[in-house]
Rosetta silent file (secondary structure, phi, psi, omega in degrees, C-alpha in Angstrom):
SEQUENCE: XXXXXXXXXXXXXXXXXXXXXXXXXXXXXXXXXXXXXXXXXXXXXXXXX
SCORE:     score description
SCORE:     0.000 S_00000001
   1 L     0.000   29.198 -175.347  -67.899  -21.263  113.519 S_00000001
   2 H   -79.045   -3.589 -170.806  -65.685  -24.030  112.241 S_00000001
   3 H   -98.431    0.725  155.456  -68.347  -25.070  109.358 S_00000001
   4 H   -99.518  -25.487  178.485  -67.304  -21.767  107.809 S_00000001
   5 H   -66.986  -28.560 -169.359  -63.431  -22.044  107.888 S_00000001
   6 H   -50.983  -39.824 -163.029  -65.120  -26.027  106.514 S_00000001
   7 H   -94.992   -9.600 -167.398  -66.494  -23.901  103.697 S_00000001
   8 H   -99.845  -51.939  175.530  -63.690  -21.276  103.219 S_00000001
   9 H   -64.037  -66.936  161.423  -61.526  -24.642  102.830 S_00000001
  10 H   -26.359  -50.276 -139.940  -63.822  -26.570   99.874 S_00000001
  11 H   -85.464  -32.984 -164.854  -63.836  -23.373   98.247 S_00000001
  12 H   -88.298  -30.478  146.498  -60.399  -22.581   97.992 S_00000001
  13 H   -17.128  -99.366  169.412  -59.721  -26.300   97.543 S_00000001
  14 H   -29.519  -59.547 -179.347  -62.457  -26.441   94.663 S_00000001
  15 H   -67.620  -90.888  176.253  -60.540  -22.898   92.875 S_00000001
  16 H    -9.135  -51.985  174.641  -57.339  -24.541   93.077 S_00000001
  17 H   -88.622    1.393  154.210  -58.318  -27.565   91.464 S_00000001
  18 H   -97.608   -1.091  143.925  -59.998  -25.903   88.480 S_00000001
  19 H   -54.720  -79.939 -162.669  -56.738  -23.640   88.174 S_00000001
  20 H   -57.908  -41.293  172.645  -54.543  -26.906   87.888 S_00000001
  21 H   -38.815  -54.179 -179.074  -57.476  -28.182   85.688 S_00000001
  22 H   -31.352  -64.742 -155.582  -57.013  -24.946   83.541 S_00000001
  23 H   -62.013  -72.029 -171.235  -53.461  -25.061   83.379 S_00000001
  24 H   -52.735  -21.113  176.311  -53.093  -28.632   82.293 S_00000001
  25 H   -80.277  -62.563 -173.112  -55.859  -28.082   79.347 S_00000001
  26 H   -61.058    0.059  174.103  -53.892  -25.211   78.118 S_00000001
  27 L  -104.344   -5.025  152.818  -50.601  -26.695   78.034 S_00000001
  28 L   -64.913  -73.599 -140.966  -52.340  -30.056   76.402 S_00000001
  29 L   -73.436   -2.471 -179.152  -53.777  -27.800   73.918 S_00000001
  30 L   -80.065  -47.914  151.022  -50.801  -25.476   73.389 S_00000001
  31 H     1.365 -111.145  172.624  -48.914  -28.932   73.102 S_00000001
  32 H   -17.653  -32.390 -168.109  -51.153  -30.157   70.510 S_00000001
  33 H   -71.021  -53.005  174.827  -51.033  -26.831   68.739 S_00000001
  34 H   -44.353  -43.468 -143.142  -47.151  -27.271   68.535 S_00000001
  35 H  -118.438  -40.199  166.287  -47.125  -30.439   67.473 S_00000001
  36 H   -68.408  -48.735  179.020  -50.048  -30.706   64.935 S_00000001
  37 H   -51.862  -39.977 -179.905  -49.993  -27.159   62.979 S_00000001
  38 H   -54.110  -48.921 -145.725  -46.294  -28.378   61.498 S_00000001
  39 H   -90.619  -22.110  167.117  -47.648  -32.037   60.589 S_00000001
  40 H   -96.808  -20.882  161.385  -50.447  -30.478   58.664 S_00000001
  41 H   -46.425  -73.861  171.655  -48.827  -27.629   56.866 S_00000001
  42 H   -52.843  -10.453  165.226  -46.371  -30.549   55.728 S_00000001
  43 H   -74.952  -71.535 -177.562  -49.593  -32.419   54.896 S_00000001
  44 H   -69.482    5.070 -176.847  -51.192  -30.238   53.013 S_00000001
  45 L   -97.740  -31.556 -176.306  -48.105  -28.846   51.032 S_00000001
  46 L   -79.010  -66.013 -177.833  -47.834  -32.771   50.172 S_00000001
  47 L  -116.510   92.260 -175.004  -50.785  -33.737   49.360 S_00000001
  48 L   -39.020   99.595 -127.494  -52.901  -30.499   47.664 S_00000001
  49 L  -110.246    0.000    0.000  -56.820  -30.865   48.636 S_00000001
C-alpha cells in the first residue's frame, strides 16, 4: 500500500505549496496596499482629477 502513503504525500505536499502560495500573494498584496494607498491619496490631493 505504499502508492497511497505516495498519494497522501503529493497531497499534502500540493496543500502546502498553495498555502505558501497564499501567504506570499497576501503579503505582496497587503505590501502593495501599504505602499500605494499613501502615494495616491498624496496624488490625488496634488493633482485634483
Amino acid at each position: 500500500m505504499s502508492w497511497v502513503a505516495d498519494i497522501f504525500a503529493g497531497v499534502a505536499k500540493f496543500m502546502t505549496d498553495v498555502i505558501y502560495v497564499a501567504a506570499v500573494v497576501a503579503a505582496a498584496s497587503l505590501l502593495l496596499n501599504v505602499l500605494f494607498v499613501p502615494l495616491l491619496i498624496v496624488a490625488a490631493g496634488r493633482w485634483p482629477l
